[in-house]
N, C-alpha and C positions, 0 to 999 in steps of 0.2 A: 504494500500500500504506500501511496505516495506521502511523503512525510508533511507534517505543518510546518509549513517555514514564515519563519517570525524577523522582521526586520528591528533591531533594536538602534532607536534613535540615539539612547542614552543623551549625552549632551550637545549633541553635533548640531542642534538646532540655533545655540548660537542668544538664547531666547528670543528668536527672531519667528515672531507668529508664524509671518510668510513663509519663512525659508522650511517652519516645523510643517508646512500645510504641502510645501514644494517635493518633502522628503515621504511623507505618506503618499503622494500621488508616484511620485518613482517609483516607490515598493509594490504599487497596483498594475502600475508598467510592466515591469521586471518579471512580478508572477508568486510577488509572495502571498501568502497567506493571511498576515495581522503585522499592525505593527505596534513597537511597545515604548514608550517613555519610561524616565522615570521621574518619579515627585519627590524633593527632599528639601530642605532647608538646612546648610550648614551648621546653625544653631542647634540644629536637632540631630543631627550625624554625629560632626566631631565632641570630642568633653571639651570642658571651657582651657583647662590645660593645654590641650593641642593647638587648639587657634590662638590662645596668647604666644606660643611659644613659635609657630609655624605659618607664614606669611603666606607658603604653597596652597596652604589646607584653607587661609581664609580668602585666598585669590579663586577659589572652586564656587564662593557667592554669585559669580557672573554666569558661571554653569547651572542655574536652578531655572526649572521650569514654572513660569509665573502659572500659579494658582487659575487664572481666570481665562489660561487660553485653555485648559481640559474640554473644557462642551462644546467648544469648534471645532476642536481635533477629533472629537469623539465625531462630531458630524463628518468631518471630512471624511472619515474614515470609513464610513457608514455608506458615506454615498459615491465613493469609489470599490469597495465590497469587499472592505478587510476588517477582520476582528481588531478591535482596540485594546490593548493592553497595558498596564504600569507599574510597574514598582515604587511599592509604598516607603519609602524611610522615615517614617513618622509613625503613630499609633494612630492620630487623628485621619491619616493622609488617607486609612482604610475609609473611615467614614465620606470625607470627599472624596472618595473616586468612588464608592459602589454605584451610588447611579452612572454615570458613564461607561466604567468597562465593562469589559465581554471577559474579562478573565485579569485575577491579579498574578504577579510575579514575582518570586522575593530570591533579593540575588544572595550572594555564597557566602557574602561578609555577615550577614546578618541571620544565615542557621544555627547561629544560640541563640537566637531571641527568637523562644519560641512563643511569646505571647504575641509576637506578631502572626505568626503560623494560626493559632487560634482566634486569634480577631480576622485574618482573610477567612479561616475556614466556617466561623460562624455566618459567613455572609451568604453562604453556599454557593457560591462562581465560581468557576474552573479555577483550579489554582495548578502552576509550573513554578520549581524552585529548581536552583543552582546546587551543584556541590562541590564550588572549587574549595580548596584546602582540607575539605571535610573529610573521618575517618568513618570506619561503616558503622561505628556505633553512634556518634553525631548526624547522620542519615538516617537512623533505624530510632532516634529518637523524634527525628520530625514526622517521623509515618504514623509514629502512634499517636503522635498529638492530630494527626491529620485523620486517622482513622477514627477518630469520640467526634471530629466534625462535620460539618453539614458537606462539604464540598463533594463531588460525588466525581468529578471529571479532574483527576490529577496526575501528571506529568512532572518523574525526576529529570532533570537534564546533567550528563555528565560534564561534566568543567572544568577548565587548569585555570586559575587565576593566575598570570602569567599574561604580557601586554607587551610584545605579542606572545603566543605559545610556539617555539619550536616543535615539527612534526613529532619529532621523539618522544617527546613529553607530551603528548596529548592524552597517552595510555588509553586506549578505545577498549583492550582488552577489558577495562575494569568495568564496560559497560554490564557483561554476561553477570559481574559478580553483584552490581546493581539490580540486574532482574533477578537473580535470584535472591534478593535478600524482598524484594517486595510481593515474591509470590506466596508468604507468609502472613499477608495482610489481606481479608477479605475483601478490599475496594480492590476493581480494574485499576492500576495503578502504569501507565505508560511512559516509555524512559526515551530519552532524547540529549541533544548535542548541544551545548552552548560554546559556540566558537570562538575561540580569541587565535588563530593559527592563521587565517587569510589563507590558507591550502585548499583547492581546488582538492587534490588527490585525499585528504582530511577527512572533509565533508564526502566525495564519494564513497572511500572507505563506509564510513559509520552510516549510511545509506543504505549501501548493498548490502556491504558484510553482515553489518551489526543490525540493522533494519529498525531504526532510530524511528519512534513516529516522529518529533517534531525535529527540528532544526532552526536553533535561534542564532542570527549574524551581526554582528553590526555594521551600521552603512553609514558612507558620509556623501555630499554630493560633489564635494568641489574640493578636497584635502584642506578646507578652508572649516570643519566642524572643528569645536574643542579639543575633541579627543581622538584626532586624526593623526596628530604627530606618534601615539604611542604605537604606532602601526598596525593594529589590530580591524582596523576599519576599511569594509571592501568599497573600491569606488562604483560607480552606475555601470561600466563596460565588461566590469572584472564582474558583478552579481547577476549582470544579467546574462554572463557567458556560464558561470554557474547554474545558475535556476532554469537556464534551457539544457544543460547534461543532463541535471537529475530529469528533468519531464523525459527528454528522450528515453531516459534509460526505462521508465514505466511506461510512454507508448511502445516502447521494444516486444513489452511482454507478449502481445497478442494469444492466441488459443493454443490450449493444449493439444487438442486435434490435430494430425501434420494434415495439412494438405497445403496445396499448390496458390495461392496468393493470387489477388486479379490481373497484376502485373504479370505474372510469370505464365501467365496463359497461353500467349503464344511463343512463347520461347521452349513450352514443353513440345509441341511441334518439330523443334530445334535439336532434337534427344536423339542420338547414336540409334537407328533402325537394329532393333535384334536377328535382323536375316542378314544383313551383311557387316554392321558395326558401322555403316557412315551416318552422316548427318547429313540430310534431316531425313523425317519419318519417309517411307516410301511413299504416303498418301498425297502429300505435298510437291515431291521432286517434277512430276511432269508440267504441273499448274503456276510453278512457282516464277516471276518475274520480278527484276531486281529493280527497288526503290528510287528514283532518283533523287 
């Protein structure tokens, strides 16, 4: 089955209404599936420590998604025909966005904080969390907080928190050791890729092999998003040459059934005669006249 591919805006928007409205319509171009923001406020991220002491971390203020463009993006999104998505870094952030999304998303830094997990899962909308850095007992503790919840449509996604991830390091293997620690949990639970690797061969990989439902990417439009420089972010020619592999590779599938394709119809014609071995059939050779 074809996987859910998720375009993650993250900060690349620039807080630039337009430019966030310009990057969801790409992603409907392209062929993705949903796209996803995230809501944060610096005050509410870092401790009061880190931003006194860290100029980087209070320079990330410009990176925040103003509160009051969510119900245009949620429209835009709606009316190009992609699921809207967002990651909460706030407690409250839950409450403003459940009317809006079609699913929340909680990324890898923030799988201890599992009263976040319980406040998306009270809202019962699809919830997708991250597991970069996590060990399998820090994953097998958000399942249970996820399983006493309402959410009924939830997706692990595997993850190297790593900007960019080198292929090596991506570990896909560890995807099999993912599904099987959630086939212990009574909810449909679906596992999937969050990508920080910019590898075409990555993402196929965890496709084919691994058969990932969703696949989350991040996208910039112009190397001109925030968090373009940490290289992790595909441009429009580099995602759209991706998301047409994967489709081809699921119109490939066609039927199990062997037989002869409409195209190859008259090239069966064409086929080595069993009385003497030449081509083409006898039925054709006295009738046949060459095309100009």
């Amino acid at each position: 089955m074809k996987p859910f591919l998720i375009a993650e805006i993250s900060s690349n928007h620039n807080a630039d209404l337009q430019r966030a409205k310009d990057m969801i319509k790409l992603a409907a171009d392209v062929g993705f599936d949903a796209v996803k923001f995230q809501l944060f406020k610096i005050e509410e991220l870092f401790s009061k420590e880190i931003l006194k002491k860290s100029k980087l971390h209070r320079d990330r203020k410009k990176w925040e998604l103003p509160l009051d463009f969510i119900s245009s993006l949620a429209d835009t999104s709606k009316e190009v025909g992609l699921k809207f998505g967002c990651t909460p870094f706030y407690l409250n952030a839950v409450c403003e966005l459940e009317p809006y999304v079609d699913f929340f998303k909680i990324s890898s830094y923030e799988i201890l904080w599992l009263d976040l997990f319980s406040a998306c899962c009270f809202t019962g909308k699809p919830l997708i969390f991250s597991t970069g850095m996590a060990s399998l007992d820090e994953v097998k503790n958000v399942l249970e907080i996820i399983s006493r919840g309402k959410s009924k449509d939830v997706t692990v996604l595997k993850c190297t928190s790593d900007y960019p991830c080198r292929a090596e390091d991506a570990n896909l293997k560890s995807i099999e050791t993912i599904k099987k620690l959630t086939k212990s949990f009574e909810k449909n639970i679906k596992i999937g890729l969050s990508d920080h690797t910019r590898s075409i061969g990555v993402i196929l990989r965890a496709v084919y092999y691994y058969n990932v439902s969703a696949v989350e990417m991040h996208i910039d439009l112009d190397e001109k998003g925030a968090e373009y420089g940490s290289g992790h972010c595909w441009l429009p020619e580099e995602v759209k040459l991706l998301v047409k592999l994967i489709n081809d590779g699921f119109r490939a599938d066609g039927e199990k059934n062997l037989s002869f394709s409409k195209n190859e119809k008259e090239e069966r014609l064409w086929r080595a005669d069993p009385h003497d071995g030449l081509r083409p059939l006898l039925e054709i050779r006295d009738n046949f006249i060459e095309k100009e």
